[in-house]
ZATIDO-683288 format. One record per residue (C-alpha): x, y, z; residue number from 1; residue in three letters. Coordinates in pm, 1 decimal, padded with zeros to 6 digits, always signed. Layout:
- x,y,z,k,r
- X,Y,Z,NUM,ALA
...
This chain:
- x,y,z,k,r
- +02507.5,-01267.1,-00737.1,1,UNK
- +02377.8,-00939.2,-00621.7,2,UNK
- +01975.5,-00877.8,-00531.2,3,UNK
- +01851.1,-00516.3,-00463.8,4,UNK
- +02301.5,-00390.0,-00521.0,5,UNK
- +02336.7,-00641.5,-00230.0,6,UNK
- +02573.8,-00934.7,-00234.6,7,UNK
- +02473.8,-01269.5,-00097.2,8,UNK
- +02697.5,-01439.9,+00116.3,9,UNK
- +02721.8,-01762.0,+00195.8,10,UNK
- +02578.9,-01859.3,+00521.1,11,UNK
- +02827.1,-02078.7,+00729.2,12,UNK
- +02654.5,-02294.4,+01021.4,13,UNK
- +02810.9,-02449.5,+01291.8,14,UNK
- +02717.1,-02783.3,+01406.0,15,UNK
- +02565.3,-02643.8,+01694.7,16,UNK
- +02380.3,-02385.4,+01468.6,17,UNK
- +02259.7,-02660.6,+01233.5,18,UNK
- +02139.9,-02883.0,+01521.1,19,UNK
- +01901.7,-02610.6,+01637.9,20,UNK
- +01769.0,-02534.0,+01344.6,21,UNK
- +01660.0,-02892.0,+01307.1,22,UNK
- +01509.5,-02887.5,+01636.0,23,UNK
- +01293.9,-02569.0,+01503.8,24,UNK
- +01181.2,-02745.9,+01225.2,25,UNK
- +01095.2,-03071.0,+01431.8,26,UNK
- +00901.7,-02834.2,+01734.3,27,UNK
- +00703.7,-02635.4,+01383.8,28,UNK
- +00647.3,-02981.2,+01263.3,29,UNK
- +00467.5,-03128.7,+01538.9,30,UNK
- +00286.3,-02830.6,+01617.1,31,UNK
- +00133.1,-02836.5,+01221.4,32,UNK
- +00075.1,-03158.3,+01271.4,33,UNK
- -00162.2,-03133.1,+01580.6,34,UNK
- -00340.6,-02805.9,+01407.1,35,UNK
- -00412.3,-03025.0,+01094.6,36,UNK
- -00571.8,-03307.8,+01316.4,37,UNK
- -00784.8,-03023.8,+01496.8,38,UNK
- -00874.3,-02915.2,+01120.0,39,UNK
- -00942.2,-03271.0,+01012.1,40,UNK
- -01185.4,-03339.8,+01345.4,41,UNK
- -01331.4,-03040.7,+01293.4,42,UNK
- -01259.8,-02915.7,+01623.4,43,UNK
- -01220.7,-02505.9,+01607.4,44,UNK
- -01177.9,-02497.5,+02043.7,45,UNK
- -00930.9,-02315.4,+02190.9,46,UNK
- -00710.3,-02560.9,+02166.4,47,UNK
- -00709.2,-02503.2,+01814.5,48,UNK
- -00699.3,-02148.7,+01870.1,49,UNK
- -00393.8,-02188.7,+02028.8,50,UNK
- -00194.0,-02354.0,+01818.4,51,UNK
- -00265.0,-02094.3,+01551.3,52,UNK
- -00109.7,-01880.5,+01751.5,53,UNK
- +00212.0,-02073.1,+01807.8,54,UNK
- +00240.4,-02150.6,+01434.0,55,UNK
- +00197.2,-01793.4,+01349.9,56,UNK
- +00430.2,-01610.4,+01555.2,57,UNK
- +00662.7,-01866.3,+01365.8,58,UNK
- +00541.1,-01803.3,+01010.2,59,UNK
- +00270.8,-01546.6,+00923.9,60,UNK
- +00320.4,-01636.1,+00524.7,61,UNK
- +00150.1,-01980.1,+00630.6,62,UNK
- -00235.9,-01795.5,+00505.6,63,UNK
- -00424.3,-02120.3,+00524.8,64,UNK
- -00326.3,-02082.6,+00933.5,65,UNK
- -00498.2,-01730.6,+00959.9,66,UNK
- -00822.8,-01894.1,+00788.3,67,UNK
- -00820.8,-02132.6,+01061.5,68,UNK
- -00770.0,-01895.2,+01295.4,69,UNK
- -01091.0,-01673.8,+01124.2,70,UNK
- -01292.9,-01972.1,+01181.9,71,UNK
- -01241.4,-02036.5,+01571.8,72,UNK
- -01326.5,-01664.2,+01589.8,73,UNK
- -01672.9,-01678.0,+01426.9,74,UNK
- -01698.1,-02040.7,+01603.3,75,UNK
- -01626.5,-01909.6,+01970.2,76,UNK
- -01591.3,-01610.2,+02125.7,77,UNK
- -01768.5,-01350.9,+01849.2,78,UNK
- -02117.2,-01327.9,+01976.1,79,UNK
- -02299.5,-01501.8,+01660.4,80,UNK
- -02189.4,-01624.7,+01310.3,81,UNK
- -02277.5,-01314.4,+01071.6,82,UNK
- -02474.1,-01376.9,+00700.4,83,UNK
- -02243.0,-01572.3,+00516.8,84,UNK
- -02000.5,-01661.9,+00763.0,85,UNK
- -01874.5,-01987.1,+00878.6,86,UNK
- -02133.6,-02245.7,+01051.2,87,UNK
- -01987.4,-02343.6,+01393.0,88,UNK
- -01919.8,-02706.8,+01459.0,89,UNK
- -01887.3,-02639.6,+01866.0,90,UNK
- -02205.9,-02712.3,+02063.6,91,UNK
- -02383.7,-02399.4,+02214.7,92,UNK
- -02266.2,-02480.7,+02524.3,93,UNK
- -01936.5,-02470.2,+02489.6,94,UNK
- -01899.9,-02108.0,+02240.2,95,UNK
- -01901.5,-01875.7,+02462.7,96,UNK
- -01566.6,-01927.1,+02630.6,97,UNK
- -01456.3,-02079.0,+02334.3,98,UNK
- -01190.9,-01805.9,+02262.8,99,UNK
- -00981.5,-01662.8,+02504.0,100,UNK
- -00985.5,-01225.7,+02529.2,101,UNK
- -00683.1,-00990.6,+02604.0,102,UNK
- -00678.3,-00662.5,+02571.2,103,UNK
- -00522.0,-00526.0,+02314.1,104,UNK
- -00230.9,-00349.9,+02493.1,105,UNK
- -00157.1,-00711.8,+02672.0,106,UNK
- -00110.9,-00860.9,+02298.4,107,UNK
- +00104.9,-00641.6,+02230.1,108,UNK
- +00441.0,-00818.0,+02310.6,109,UNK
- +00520.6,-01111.0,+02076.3,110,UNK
- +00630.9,-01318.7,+02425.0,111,UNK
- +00251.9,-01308.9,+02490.2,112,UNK
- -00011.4,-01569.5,+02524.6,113,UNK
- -00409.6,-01603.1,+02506.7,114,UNK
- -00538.8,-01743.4,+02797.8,115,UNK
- -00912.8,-01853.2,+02801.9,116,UNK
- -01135.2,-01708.1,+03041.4,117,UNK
- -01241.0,-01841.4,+03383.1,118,UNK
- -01568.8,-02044.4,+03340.2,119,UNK
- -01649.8,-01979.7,+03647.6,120,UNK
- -01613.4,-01639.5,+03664.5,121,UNK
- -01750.3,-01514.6,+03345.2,122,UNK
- -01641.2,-01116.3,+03214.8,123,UNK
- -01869.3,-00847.5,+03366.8,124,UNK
- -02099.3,-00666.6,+03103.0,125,UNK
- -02297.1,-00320.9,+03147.9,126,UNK
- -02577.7,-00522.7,+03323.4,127,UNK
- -02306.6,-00651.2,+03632.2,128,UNK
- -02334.2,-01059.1,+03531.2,129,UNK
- -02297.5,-01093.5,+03222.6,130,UNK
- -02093.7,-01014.7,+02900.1,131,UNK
- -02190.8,-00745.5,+02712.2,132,UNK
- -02228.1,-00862.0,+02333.9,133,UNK
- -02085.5,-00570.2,+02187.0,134,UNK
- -01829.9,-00534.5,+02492.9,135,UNK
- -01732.1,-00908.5,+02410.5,136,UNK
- -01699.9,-00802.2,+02049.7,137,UNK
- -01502.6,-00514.0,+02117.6,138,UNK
- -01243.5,-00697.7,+02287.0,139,UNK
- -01158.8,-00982.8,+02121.5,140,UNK
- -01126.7,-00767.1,+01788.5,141,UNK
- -00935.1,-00525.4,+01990.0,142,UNK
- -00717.0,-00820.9,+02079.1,143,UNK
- -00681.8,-00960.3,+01753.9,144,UNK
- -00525.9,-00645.2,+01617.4,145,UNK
- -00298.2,-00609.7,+01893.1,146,UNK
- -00127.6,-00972.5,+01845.2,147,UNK
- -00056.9,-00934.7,+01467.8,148,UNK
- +00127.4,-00565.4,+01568.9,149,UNK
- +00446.9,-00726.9,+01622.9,150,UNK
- +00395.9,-01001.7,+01377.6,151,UNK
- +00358.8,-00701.9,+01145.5,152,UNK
- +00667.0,-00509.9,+01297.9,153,UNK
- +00868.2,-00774.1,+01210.0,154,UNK
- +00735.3,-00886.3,+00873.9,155,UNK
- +00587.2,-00563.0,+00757.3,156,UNK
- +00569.6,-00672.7,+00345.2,157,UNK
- +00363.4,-00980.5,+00444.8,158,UNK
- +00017.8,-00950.8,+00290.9,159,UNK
- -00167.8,-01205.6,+00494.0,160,UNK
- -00120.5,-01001.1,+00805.8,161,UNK
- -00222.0,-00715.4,+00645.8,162,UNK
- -00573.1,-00899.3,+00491.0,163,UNK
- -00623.4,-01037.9,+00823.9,164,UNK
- -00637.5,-00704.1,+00984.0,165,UNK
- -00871.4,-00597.9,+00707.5,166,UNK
- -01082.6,-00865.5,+00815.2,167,UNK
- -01096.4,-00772.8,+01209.8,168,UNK
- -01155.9,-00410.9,+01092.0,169,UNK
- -01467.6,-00516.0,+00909.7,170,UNK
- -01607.6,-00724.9,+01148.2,171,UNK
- -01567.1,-00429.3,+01378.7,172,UNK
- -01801.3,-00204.0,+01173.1,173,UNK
- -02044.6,-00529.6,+01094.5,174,UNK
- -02027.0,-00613.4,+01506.0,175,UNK
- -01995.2,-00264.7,+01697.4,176,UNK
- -02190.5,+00075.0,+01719.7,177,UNK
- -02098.9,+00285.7,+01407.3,178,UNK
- -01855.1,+00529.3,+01704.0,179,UNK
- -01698.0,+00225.3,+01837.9,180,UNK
- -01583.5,+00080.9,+01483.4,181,UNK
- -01480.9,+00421.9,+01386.3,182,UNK
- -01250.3,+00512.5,+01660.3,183,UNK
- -01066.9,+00145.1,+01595.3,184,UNK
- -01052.2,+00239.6,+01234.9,185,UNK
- -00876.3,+00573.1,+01285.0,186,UNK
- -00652.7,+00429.6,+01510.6,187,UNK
- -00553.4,+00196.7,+01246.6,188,UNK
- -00502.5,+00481.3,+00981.4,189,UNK
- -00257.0,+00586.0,+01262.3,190,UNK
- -00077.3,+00252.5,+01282.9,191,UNK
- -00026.6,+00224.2,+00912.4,192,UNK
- +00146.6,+00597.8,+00959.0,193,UNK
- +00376.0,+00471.7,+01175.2,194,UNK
- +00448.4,+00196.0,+00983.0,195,UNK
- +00528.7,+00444.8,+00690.6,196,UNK
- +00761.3,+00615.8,+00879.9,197,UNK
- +00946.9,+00366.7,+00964.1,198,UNK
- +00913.1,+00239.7,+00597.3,199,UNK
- +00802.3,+00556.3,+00391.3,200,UNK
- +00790.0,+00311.9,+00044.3,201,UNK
- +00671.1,+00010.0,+00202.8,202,UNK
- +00416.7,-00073.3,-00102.8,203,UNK
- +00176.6,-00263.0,+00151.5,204,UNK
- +00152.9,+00028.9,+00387.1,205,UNK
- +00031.7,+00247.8,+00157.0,206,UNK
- -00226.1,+00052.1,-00028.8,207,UNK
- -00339.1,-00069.3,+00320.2,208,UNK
- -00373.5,+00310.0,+00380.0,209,UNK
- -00593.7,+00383.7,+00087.9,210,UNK
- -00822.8,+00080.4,+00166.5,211,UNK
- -00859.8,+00224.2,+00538.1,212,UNK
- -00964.6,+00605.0,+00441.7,213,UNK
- -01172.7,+00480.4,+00191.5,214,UNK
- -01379.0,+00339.1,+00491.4,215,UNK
- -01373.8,+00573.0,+00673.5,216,UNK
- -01475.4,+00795.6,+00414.5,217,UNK
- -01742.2,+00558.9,+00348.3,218,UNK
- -02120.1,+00618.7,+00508.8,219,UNK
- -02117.0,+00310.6,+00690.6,220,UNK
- -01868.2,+00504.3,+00927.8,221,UNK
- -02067.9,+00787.7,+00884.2,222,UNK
- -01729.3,+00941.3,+00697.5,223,UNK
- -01702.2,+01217.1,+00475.6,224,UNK
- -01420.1,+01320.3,+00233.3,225,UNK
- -01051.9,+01328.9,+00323.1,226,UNK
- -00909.2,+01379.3,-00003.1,227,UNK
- -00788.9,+01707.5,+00185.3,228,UNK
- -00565.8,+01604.9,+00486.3,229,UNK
- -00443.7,+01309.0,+00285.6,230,UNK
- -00284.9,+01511.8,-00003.1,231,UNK
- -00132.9,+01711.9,+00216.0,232,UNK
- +00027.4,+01429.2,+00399.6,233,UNK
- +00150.5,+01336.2,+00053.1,234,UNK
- +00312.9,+01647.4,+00039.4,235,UNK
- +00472.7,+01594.5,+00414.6,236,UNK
- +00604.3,+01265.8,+00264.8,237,UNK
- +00758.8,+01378.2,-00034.3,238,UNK
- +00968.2,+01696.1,+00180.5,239,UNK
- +01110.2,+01429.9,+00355.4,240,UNK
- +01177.5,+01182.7,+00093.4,241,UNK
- +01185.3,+01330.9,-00299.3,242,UNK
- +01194.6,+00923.6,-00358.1,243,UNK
- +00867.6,+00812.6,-00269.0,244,UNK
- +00722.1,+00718.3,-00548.0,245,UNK
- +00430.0,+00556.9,-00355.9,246,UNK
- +00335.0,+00891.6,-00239.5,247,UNK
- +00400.5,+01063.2,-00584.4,248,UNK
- +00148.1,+00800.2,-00689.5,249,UNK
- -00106.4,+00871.3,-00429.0,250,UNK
- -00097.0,+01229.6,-00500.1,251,UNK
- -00191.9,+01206.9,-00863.1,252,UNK
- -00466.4,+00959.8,-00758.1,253,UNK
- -00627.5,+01263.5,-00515.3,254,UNK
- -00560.7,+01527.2,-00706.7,255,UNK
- -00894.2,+01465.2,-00959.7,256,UNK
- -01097.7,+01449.2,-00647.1,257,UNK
- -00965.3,+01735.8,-00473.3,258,UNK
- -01003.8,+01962.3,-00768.4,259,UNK
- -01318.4,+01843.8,-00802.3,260,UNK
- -01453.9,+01857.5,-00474.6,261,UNK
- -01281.3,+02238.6,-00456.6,262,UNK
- -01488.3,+02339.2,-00736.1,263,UNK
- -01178.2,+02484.1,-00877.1,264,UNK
- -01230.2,+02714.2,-01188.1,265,UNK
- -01002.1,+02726.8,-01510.0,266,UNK
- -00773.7,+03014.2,-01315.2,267,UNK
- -00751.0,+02771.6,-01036.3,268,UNK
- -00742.3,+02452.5,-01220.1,269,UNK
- -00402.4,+02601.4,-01398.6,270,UNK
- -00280.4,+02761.7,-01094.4,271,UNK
- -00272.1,+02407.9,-00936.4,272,UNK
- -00105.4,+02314.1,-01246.8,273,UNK
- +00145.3,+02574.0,-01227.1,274,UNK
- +00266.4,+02501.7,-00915.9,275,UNK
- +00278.6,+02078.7,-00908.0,276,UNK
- +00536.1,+02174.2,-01188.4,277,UNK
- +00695.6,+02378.8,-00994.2,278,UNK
- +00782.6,+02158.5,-00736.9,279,UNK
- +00873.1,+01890.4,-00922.0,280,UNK
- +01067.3,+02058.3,-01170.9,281,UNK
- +01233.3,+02149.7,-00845.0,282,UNK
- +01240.0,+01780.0,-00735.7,283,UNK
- +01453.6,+01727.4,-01123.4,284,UNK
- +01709.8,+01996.5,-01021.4,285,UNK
- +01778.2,+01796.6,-00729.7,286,UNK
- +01808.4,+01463.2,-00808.6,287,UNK
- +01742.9,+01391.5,-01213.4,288,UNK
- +01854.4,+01053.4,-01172.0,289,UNK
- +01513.0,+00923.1,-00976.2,290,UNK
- +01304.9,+00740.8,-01184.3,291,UNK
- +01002.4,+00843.4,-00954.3,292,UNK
- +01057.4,+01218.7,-01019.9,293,UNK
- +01037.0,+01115.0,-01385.5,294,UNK
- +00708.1,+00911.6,-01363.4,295,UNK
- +00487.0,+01194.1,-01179.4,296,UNK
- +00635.3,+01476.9,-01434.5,297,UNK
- +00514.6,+01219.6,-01708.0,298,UNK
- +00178.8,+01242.4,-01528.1,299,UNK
- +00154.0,+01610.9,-01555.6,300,UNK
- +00255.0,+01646.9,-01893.2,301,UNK
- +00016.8,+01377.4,-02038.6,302,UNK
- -00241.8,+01589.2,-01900.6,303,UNK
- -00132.5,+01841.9,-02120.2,304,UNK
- -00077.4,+01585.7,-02429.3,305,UNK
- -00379.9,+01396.4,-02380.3,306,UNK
- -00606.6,+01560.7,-02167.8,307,UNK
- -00758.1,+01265.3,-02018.2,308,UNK
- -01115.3,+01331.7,-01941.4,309,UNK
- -01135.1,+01235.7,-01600.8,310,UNK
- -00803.1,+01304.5,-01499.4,311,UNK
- -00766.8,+01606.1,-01671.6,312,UNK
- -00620.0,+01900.3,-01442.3,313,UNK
- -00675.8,+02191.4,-01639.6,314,UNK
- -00914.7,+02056.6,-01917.0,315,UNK
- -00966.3,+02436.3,-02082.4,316,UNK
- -00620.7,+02500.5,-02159.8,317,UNK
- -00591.3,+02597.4,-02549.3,318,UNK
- -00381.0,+02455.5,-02806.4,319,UNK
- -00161.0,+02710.6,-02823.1,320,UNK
- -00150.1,+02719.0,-02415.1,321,UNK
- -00032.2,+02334.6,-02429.6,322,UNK
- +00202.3,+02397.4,-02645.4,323,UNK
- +00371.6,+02693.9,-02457.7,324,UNK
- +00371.3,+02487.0,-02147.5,325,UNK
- +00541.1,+02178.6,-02316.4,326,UNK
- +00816.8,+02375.7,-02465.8,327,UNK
- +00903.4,+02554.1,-02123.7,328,UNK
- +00931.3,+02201.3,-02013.9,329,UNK
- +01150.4,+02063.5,-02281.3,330,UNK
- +01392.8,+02373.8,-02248.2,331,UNK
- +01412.0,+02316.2,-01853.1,332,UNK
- +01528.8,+01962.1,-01938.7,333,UNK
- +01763.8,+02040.2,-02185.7,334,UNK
- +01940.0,+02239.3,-01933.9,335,UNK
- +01977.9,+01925.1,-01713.2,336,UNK
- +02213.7,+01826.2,-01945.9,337,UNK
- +02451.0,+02038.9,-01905.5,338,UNK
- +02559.9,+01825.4,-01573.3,339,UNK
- +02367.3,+01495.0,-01637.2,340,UNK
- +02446.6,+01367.2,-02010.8,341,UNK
- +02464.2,+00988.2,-01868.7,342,UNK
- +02125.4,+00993.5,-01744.6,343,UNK
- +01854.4,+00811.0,-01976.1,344,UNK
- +01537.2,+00961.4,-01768.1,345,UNK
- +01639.0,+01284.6,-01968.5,346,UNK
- +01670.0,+01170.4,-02305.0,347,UNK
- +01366.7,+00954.5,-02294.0,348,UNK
- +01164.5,+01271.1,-02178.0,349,UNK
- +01289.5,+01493.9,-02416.5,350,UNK
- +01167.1,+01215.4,-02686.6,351,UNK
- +00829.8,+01184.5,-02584.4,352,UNK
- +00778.0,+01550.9,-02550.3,353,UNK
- +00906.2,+01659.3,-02864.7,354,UNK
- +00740.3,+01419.9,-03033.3,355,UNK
- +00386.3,+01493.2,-02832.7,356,UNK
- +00443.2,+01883.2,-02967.9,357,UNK
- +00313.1,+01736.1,-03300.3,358,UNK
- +00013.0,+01536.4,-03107.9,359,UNK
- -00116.7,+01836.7,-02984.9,360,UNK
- -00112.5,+01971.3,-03356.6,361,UNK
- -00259.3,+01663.1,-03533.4,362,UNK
- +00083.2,+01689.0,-03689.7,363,UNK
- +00430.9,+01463.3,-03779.1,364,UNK
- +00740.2,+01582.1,-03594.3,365,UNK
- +00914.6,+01845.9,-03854.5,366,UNK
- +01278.0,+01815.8,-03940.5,367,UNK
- +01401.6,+02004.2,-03699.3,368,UNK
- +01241.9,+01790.2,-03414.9,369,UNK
- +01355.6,+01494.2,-03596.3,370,UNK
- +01714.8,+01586.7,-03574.5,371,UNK
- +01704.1,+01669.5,-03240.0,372,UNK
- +01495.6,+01318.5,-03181.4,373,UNK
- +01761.4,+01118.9,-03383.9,374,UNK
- +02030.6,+01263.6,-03140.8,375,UNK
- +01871.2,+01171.7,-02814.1,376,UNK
- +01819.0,+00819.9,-02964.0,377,UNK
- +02146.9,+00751.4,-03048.6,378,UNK
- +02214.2,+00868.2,-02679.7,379,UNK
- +01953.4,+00640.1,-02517.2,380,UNK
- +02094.4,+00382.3,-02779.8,381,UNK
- +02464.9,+00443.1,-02583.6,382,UNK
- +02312.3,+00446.9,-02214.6,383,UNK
- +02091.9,+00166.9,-02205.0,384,UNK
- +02189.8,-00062.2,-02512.4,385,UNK
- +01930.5,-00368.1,-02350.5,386,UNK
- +01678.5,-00141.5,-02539.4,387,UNK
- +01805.2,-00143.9,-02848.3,388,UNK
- +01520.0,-00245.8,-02991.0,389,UNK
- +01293.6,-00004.3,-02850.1,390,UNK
- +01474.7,+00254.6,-02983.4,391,UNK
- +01495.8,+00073.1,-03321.2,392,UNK
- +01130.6,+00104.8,-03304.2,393,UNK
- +01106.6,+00470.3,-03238.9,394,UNK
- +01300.0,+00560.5,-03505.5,395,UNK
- +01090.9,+00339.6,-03774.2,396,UNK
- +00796.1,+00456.6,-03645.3,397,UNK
- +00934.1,+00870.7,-03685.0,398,UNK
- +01106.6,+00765.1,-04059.7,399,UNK
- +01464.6,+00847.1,-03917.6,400,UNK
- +01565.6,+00498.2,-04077.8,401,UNK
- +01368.9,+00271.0,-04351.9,402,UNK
């Protein structure tokens, strides 16, 4: 069997091989079983703390580990449980060291460990003996999100690593001045870069993306709009990769705000319009065979079909206007042909759009369109035949066939 055009081979283990992987399970074992009896005895110490940390350099999927992990946070070394959060079952005594601090930077390294605190020598705040609360805050938030960076390195489409940082980031702006929580926001928004780069269609990345410049957007941050600098790095994404259909996707989510919040006129409105078709009718000429391509020229031209009232792009544009602008399209397509007749993406385009020339007129396709409809069908039919009865359909629907 093949996943993804990949084959899957067999994995052949040694005895050796098999006899450490048994030990693995055995050492992951034991250590799940001490981090339930901490749950069950209600004991969220560092102890406990600890062993979160063991299990989850081993498996960050485990989620009901990371919930644990919130609640020895908001039990020790966070300065006070927060509305709503989790009661602490530690005596007041013994909270404060509860959780051990590193630095970010010293989390950093998967081969690292948290270390509690001396006692006896408790961290020096702004007043020279003791911790700062917001200091204190600072920190151990600052060395959360360090220890999950290489847990996220290394399993970057895990969501619970990704929700957990959400979490740290929010308790940031609930626990630290409004310029503190900001700067450890936009350092996350350039994390989540990197981690595109490396990954440019990780799915994760970029919905973690949106969630982070919505905050910062937000007033809580004291944020204003950034619709701006992030289409643009939309743009920057797609030069480098025509295939990204995550960022294709992002762009036609900005693009109602950014015309909006340009004030752009009708001549602007269809200049915009003029040139997204440009480039990706340039993007088609390239590489007609991306399905991608295919969904964000879909996006544009349904603007022109439909003209959705809140995602319109050029909402003034007369009938006659659409119309000119669809059959430039369908013309540019047909000429794809001409070196791509075993590519569906074209037929299926030219099918909707001829058809939508009728929509715009309150109209049924005439015979001419119908012929020309009937012959890309019976291509699609040819190309992908696991559709058969989609294209069955289509033709009923049009009257090509009782």
């Amino acid at each position: 069997m093949e996943s993804h055009g990949v084959a899957r081979v067999r994995r052949i283990r040694s005895e050796k091989q098999r006899q450490q992987d048994l030990e693995k399970i055995d050492k992951y074992r034991a250590l799940e079983g001490q981090l339930r009896q901490q749950i069950a005895d209600s004991l969220f110490n560092p102890d406990t703390f600890d062993l979160t940390t063991k299990l989850l350099r081993i498996n960050p999927e485990y989620y009901t580990i990371w919930n644990v992990r919130r609640r020895c946070l908001i039990s020790g070394l966070l300065s006070k449980p927060l509305a709503g959060s989790l009661p602490s079952t530690e005596s007041p005594n013994s909270s404060a060291n509860a959780i051990p601090t590193t630095s970010s930077a010293e989390s950093l390294p998967s081969s690292s460990t948290a270390t509690l605190p001396d006692p006896g020598h408790p961290t020096t705040g702004t007043s020279g003996t003791t911790p700062d609360v917001s200091t204190q805050d600072r920190d151990t938030l600052r060395a959360e999100l360090g220890f999950t960076v290489p847990l996220l390195i290394e399993h970057p489409k895990c969501y619970w690593i990704w929700n957990y940082r959400l979490w740290i980031l929010a308790e940031a702006v609930d626990r630290l001045p409004t310029t503190e929580a900001r700067r450890i926001w936009l350092e996350e928004l350039g994390l989540v870069g990197k981690m595109l780069q490396k990954d440019q269609r990780n799915y994760h990345a970029w919905a973690y993306r949106r969630n982070v410049v919505a905050k910062l957007e937000s007033p809580a941050l004291q944020g204003e709009s950034m619709v701006e600098s992030e289409f643009a790095q939309t743009t920057s994404m797609i030069r480098g990769n025509l295939s990204n259909f995550s960022a294709w996707h992002s762009r036609s989510q900005l693009i109602p705000r950014l015309l909006e919040e340009r004030k752009a006129d009708h001549a602007a409105r269809q200049k915009f319009l003029d040139q997204e078709l440009d480039q990706i009718r340039n993007a088609l000429n390239v590489d007609p065979t991306d399905q991608s391509l295919w969904f964000y020229h879909q996006y544009l031209m349904l603007n022109l079909i439909e003209q959705p009232e809140k995602m319109a792009i050029a909402p003034e544009l007369s009938v006659a206007e659409r119309e000119s602008y669809l059959l430039r399209e369908i013309e540019e397509i047909v000429d794809l042909l001409d070196d791509y007749q075993d590519t569906k993406w074209i037929y299926e385009a030219l099918v909707e759009y001829t058809v939508a020339l009728g929509k715009i007129h309150s109209r049924d396709p005439n015979a001419e369109e119908l012929n020309k409809v009937a012959s890309w069908l019976q291509s699609l039919r040819a190309l992908d035949p696991k559709r058969n009865g989609r294209w069955s359909d289509l033709e009923t629907q049009l009257g090509l066939k009782p």
